[in-house]
LOKOLSE-172634 format. One record per atom (N, C-alpha, C): x, y, z; residue in one letter; residue number from 1; atom name. Coordinates in Angstrom, 2 decimals. Atoms other than C-alpha are relative to their C-alpha. Last residue first. Example, Ala and Ser with C-alpha at 12.3 -4.5 7.8 and 13.67 -1.06 7.14 Angstrom:
BEGIN
[pt [-0.82 -1.19 -0.06] S 2 N] [pt [13.67 -1.06 7.14] S 2 CA] [pt [-0.77 1.09 0.73] S 2 C] [pt [0.89 -1.19 0.00] A 1 N] [pt [12.30 -4.50 7.80] A 1 CA] [pt [0.90 1.20 0.00] A 1 C] 
//
This chain:
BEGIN
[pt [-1.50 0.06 -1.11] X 91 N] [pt [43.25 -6.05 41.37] X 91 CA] [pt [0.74 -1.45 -0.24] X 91 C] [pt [-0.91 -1.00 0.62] X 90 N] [pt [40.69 -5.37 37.92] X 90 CA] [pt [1.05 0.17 1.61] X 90 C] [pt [-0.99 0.60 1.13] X 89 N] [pt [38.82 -8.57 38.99] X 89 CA] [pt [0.81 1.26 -0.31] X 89 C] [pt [-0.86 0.96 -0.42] X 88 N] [pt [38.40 -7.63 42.57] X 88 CA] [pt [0.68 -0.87 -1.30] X 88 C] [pt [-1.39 -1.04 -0.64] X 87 N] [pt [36.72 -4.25 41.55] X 87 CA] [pt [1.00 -1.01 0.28] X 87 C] [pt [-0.75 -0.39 1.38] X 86 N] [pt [34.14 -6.11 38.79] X 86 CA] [pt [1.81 0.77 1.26] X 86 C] [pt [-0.85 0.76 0.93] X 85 N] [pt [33.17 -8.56 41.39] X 85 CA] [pt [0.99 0.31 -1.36] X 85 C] [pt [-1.28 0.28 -0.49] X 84 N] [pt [32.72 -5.59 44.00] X 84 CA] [pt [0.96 -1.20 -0.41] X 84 C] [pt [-0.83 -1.55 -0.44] X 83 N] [pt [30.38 -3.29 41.79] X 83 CA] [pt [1.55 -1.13 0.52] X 83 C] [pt [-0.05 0.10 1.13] X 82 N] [pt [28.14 -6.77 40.60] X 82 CA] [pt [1.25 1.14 0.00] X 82 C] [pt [-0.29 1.10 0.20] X 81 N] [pt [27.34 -7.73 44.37] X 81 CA] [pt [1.19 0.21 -1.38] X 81 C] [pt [-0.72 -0.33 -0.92] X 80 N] [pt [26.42 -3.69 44.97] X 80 CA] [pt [0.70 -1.52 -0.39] X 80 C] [pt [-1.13 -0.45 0.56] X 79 N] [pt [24.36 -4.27 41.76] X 79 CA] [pt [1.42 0.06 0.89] X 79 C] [pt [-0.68 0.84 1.12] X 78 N] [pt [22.55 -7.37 42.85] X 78 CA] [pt [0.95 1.13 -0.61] X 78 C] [pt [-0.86 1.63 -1.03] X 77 N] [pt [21.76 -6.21 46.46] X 77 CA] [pt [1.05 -0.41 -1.30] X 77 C] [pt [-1.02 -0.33 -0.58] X 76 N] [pt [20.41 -2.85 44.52] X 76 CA] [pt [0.97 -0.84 0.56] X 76 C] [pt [-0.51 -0.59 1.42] X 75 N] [pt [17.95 -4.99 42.25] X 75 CA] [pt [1.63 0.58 0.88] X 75 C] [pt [-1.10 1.29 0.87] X 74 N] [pt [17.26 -7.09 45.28] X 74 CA] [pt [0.97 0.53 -1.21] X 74 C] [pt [-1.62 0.71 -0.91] X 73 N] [pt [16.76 -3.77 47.56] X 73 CA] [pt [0.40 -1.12 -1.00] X 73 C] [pt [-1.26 -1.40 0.05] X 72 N] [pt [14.15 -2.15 44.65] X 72 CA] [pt [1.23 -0.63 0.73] X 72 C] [pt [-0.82 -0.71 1.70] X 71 N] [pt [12.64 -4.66 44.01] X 71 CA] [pt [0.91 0.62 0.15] X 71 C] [pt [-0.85 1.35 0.63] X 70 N] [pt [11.93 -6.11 47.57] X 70 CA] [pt [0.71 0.69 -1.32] X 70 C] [pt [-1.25 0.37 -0.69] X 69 N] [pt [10.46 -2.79 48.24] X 69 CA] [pt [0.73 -0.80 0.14] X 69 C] [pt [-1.06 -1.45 1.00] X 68 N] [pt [8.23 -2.28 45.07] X 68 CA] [pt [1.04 -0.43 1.01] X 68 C] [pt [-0.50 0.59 1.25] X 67 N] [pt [6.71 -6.09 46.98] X 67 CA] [pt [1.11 1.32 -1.32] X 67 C] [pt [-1.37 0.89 -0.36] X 66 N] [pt [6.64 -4.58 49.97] X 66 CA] [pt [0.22 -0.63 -1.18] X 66 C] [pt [-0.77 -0.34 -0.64] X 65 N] [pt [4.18 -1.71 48.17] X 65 CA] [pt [1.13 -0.98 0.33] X 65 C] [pt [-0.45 -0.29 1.21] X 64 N] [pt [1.99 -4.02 46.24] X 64 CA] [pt [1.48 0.64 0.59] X 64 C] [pt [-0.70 0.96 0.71] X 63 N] [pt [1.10 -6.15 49.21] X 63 CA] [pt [1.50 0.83 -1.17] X 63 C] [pt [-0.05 -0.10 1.34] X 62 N] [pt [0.25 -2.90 51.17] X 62 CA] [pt [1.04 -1.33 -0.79] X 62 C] [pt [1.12 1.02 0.72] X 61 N] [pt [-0.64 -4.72 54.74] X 61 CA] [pt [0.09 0.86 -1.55] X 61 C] [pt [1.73 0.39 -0.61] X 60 N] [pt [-0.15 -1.33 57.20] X 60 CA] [pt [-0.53 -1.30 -1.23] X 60 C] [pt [0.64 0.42 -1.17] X 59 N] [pt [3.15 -1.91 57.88] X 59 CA] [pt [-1.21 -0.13 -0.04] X 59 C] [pt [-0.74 1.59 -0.06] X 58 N] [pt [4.51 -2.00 54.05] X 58 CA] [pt [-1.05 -0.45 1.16] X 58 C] [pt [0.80 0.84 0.56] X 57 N] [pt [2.86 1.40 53.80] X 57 CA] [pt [-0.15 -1.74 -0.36] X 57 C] [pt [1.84 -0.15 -0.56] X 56 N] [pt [4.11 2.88 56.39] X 56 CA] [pt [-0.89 -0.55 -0.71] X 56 C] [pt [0.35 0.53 -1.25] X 55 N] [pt [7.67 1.62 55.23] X 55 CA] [pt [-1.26 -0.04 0.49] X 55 C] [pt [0.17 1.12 -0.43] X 54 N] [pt [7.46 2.19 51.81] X 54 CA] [pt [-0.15 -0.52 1.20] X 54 C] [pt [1.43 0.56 0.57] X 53 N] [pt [6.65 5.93 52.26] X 53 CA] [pt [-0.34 -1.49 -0.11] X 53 C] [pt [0.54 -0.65 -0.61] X 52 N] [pt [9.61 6.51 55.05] X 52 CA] [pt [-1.33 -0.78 -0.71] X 52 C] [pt [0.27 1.06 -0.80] X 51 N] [pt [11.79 5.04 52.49] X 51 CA] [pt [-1.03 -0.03 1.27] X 51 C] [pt [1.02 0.80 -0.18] X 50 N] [pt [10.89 7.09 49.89] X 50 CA] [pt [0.01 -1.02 1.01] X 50 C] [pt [1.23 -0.44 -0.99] X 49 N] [pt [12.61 9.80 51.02] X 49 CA] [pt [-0.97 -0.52 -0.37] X 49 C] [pt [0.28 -0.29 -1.23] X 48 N] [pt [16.05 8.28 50.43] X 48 CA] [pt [-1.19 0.33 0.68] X 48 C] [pt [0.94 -1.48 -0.54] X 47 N] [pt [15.95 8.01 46.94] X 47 CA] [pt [-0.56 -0.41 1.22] X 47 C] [pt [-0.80 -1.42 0.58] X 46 N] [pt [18.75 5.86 46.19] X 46 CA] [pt [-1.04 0.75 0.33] X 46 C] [pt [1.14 -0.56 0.50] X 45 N] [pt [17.53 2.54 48.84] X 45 CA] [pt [0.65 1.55 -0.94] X 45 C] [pt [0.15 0.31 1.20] X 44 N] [pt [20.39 0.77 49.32] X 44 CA] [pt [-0.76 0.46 -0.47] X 44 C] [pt [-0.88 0.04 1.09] X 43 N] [pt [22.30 2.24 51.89] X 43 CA] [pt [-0.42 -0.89 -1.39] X 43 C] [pt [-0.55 -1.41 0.60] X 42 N] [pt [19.33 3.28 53.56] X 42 CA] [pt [1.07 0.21 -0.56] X 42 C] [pt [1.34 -0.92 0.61] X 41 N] [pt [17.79 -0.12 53.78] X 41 CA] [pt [0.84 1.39 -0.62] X 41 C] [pt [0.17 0.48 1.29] X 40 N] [pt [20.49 -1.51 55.07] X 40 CA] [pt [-0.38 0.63 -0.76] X 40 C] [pt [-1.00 -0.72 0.34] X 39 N] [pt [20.70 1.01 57.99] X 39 CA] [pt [0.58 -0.81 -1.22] X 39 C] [pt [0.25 -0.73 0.46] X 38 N] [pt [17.04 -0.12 58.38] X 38 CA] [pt [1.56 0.93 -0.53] X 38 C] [pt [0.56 -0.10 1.15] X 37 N] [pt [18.47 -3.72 58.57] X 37 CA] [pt [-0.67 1.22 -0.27] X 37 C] [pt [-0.59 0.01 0.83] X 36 N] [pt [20.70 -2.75 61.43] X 36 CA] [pt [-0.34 0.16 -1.48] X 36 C] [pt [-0.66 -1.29 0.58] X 35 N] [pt [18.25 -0.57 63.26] X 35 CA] [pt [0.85 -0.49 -0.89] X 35 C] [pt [-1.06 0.49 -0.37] X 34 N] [pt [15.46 -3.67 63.34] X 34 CA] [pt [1.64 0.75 -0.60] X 34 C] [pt [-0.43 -0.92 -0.97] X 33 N] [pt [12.28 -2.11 63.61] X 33 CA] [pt [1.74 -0.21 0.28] X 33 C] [pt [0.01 0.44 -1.21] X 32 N] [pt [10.30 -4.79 62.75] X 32 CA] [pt [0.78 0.87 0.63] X 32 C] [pt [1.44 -0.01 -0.19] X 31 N] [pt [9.55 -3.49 59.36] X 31 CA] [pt [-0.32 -0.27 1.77] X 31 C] [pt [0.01 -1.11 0.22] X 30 N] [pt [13.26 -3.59 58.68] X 30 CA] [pt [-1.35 0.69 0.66] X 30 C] [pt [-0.38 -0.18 -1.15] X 29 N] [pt [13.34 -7.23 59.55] X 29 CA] [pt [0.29 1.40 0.40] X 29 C] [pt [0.53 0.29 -0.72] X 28 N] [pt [11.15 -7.93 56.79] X 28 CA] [pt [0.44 0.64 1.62] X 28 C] [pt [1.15 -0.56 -0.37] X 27 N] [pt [12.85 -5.86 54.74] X 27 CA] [pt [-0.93 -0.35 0.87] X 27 C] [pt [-0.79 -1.25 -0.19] X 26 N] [pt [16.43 -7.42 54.88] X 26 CA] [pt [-1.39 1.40 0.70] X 26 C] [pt [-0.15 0.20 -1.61] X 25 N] [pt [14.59 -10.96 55.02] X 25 CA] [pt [0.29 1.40 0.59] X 25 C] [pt [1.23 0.71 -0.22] X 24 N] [pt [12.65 -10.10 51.36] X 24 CA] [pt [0.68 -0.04 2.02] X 24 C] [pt [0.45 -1.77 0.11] X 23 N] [pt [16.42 -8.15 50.25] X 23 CA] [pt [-1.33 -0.64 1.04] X 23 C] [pt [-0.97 -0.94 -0.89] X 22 N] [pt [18.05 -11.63 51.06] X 22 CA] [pt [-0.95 1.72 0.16] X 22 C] [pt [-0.19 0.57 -1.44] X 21 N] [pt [15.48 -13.93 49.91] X 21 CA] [pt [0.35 0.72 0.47] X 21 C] [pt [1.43 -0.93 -0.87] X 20 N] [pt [15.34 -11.27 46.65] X 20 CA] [pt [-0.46 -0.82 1.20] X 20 C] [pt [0.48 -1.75 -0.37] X 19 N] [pt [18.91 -11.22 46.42] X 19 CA] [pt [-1.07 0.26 0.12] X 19 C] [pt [-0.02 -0.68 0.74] X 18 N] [pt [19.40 -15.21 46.54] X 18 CA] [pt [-0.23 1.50 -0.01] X 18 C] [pt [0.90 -0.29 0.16] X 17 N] [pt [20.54 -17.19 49.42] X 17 CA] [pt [-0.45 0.97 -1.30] X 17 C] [pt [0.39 -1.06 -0.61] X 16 N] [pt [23.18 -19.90 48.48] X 16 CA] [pt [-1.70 0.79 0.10] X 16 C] [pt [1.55 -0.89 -0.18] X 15 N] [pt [23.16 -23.41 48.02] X 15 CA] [pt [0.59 1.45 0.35] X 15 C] [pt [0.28 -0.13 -1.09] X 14 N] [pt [27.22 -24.26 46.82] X 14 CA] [pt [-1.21 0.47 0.12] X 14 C] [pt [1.02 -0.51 -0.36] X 13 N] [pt [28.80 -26.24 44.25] X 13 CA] [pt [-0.62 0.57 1.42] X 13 C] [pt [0.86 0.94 0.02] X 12 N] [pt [32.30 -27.19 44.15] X 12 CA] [pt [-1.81 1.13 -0.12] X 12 C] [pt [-0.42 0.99 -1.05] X 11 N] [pt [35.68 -25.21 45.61] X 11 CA] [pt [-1.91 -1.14 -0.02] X 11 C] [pt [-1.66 0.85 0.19] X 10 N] [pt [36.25 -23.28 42.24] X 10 CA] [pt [-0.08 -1.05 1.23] X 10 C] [pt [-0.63 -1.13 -0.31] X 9 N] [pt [32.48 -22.22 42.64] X 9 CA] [pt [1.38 -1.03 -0.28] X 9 C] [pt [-0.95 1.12 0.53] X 8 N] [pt [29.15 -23.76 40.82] X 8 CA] [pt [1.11 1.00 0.56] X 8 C] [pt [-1.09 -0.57 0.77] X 7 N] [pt [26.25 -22.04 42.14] X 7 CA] [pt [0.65 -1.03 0.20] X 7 C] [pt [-1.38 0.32 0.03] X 6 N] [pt [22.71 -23.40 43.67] X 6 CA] [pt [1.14 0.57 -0.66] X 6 C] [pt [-0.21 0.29 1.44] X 5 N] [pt [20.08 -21.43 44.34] X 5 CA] [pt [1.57 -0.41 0.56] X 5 C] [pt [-1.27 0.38 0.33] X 4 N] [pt [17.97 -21.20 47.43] X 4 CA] [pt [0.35 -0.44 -1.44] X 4 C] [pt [-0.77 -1.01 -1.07] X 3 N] [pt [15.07 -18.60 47.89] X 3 CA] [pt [1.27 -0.60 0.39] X 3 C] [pt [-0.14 0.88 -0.93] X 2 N] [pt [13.18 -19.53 44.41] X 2 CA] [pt [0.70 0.49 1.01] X 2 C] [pt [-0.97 -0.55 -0.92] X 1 N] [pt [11.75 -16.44 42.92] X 1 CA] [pt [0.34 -1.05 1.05] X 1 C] 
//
């Protein structure tokens, strides 16, 4: 899970961050309390009432846990990504 990747774009190559950097910062800063990234969170998370369970269990030191929570947001990061390349090719 490297945390920069390069792409190839009509205007050259470019580092970006990847979805589980991105999800990984999204949660981190979630954990801290930080209302934007929990209003992340809740637009990506589909079952809503686990977020509550990852969280408490994130805080207290469950590896396994932040790690389901990365999953879950990168996976979501990557469809939401995948939703607005298919809507901009069919305009």
């Amino acid at each position: 899970m490297s945390v920069i990747e390069t792409i190839s774009t009509a205007q050259g190559e470019k580092q970006v961050v990847n979805c589980w950097a991105f999800a990984s910062m999204i949660w981190s800063s979630a954990l801290n309390g930080n209302q934007n990234a929990l209003k992340m969170v809740d637009e990506l998370f589909a079952n809503k009432h686990e977020i509550p369970i990852f969280l408490q269990a994130s805080k207290e030191g469950n590896q396994a846990m932040i790690f389901s929570a990365i999953n879950v947001l990168a996976f979501a990061l990557d469809d939401k990504i995948a939703e607005v390349f298919e809507s901009q090719k069919s305009t």
